[in-house]
N, C-alpha and C positions, 0 to 999 in steps of 0.2 A: 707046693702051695705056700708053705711058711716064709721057703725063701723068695717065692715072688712078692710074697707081703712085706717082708722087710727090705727088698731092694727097692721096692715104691716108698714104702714111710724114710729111705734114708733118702731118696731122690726131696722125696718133700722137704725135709730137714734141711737138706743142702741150698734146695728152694727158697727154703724162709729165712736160711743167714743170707743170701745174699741178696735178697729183698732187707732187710734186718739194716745192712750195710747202706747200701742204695737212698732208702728211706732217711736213716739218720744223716748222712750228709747233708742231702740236699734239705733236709728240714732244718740242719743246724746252721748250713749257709743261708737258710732262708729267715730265721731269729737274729741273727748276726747285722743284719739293716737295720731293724729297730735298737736306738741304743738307751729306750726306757719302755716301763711299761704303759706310759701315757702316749710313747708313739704308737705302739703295737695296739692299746686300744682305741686311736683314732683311725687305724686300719682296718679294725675289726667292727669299728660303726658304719664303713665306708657299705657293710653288704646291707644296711637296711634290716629288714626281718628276719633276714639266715644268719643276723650275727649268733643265736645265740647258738643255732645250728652248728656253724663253724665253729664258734669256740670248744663246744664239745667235742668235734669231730679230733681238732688240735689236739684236747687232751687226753683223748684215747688212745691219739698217735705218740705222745708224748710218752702216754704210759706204758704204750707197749715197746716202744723204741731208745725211750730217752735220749734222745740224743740234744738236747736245752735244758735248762734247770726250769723247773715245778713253777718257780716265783715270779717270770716277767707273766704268764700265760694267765693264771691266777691272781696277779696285782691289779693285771689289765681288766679281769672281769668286778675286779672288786671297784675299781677306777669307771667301768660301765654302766655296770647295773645295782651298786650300792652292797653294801656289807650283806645284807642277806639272801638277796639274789647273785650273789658275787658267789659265796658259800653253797647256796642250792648248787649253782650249775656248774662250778668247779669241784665238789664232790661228787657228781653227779659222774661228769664225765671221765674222772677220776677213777672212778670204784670201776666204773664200768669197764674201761681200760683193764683193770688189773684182774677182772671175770673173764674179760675175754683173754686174756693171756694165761692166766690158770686152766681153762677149760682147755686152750692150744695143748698147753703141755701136758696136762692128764690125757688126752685122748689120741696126741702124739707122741710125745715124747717119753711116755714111763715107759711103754708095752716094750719099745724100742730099746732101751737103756737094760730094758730086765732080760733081754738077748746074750747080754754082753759080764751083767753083773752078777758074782755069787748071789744064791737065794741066804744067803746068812748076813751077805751086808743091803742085800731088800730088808729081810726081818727088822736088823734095828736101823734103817731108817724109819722103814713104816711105823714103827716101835716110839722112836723119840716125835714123828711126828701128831703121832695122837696123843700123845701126853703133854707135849712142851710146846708142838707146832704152833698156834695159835699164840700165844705167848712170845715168842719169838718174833712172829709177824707183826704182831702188833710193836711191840720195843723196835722191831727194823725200820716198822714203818715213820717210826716220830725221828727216825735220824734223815735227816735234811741231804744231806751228801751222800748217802748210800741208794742205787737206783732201786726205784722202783718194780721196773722189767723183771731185777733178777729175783729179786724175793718174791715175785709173783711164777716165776716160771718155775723156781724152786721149791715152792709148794706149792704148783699145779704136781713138778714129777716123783712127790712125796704122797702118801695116804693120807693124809690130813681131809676132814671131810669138808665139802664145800659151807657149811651153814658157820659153822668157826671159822673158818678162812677168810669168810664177807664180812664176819663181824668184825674180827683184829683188824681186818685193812680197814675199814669204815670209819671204825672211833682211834686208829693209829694212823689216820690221815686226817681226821678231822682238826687235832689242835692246828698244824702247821696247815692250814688252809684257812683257816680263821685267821690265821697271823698274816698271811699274805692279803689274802682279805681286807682286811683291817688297812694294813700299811698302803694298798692298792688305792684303795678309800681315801685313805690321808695324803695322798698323793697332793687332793685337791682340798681337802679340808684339814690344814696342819694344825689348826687349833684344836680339835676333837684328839689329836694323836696319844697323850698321854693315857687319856681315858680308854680308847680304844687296844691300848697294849695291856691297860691293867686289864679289860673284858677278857682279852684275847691271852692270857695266864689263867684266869679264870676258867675260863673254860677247858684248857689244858688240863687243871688237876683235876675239874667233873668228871673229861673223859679217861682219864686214870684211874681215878678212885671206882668208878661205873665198873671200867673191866676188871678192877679188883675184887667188886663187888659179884658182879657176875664168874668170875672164877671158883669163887668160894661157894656160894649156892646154887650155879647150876641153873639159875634161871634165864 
């Protein structure tokens, strides 16, 4: 029974890289047309009502795949729907991406991995990730060039619980989506620009200070 269990969860595994593969190609040869985000969002006006549909959809897939950078997809929505509707449904889609990539890999990929790996380097993973995980995630998340995919599947296949998990990605993707946001915006309004970078700092150190804040007491 075990090993018919694990020969299906590794068929699925095998499954999902190369869906995983598949997916990023053809999505990254499909960003590769647009060569700003003021084209990409006159494509994503073109759907009428399912724009903002789409754009969410994009950036789930974005997040579970990576295979494009975070900034044309997110400028384009900040270039559509203005800086705070720009921010709702690019976080929105965002977070959600990185849920459903966590949940992937906690309910696939640990059970699977702890087949193969001493119970003594399970311990202090599970070990560093309830104490520091969240922390981590959160610092990964404000790095621009580091994907998103992997520190989400990373701690899905770590013990970290999900309610820290949502919160580090949240407020560790919020600055840098304000920022695209912003400049997405300025696209079309370059006189507002200065202003809207000093906003979009601003608000970088809130969501710093906030999870320093919340570190310390627990609330």
């Amino acid at each position: 029974m075990q090993k018919k269990w694990l020969y299906s969860t590794a068929i699925l595994l095998i499954l999902f890289l190369i869906l995983f593969i598949a997916v990023a190609f053809n999505l990254g040869h499909f960003f590769r047309q647009f060569s700003s985000p003021a084209e990409l969002a006159r494509y994503l006006r073109s759907f009428g009502l399912l724009t903002v549909f789409i754009s969410i959809l994009l950036l789930i897939i974005q997040t579970l795949f990576t295979p494009v950078p975070l900034f044309i997809l997110v400028a384009a929505n900040g270039f559509i729907f203005g800086v705070l509707g720009g921010i709702i449904i690019s976080l929105s889609g965002s977070v959600l991406g990185a849920t459903i990539a966590f949940l992937a890999a906690r309910f696939l990929g640990r059970n699977f991995l702890s087949r193969f790996l001493k119970p003594e380097y399970l311990d202090k993973v599970h070990s560093f990730s309830c104490k520091d995980g969240p922390k981590v995630v959160f610092f990964a998340r404000l790095i621009p060039v580091l994907p998103s995919s992997i520190v989400s599947y990373l701690a899905g296949l770590s013990n970290m619980r999900f309610t820290p998990y949502f919160l580090a990605t949240t407020l560790g993707k919020l600055p840098e989506i304000v920022v695209y946001s912003l400049l997405g915006h300025g696209f079309g309004h370059l006189d507002n620009l200065p202003a809207q970078l000093f906003l979009a700092i601003l608000i970088t150190l809130i969501a710093y200070f906030f999870y320093r804040w919340h570190k310390k007491t627990g609330i």
